[in-house]
Residue, then its C-alpha position, 0 to 999 in steps of 0.5 A: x470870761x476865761x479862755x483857755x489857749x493851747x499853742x504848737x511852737x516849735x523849739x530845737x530838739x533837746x532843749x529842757x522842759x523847764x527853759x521850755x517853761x520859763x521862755x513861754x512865761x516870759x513871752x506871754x508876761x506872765x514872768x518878767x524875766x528870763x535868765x540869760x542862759x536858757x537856751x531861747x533867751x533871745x527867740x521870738x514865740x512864734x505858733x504855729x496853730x494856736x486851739x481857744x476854748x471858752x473855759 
């Protein structure tokens, strides 16, 4: 089965797409590293409302 997620999280104003990108990779596992400078190295996910649909 696959499923598909979309979660709301909150990130500081700003803050690139792409560093946006890396940190929700890192946090789900799908990468299993994140560079040290981007600016949510170091921040927790934390959602606010998460949506699952059956794909």
């Amino acid at each position: 089965m696959r499923v598909e997620i979309t979660a709301i999280v909150e990130v500081p104003d700003g803050t690139p797409i792409d560093a946006i990108e890396e940190w929700v990779e890192f946090e789900l596992g799908t990468k299993g590293a994140m560079s040290s400078d981007n600016p949510l190295a170091g921040e927790s996910m934390a959602c606010i409302r998460v949506d699952i649909s059956q794909r």
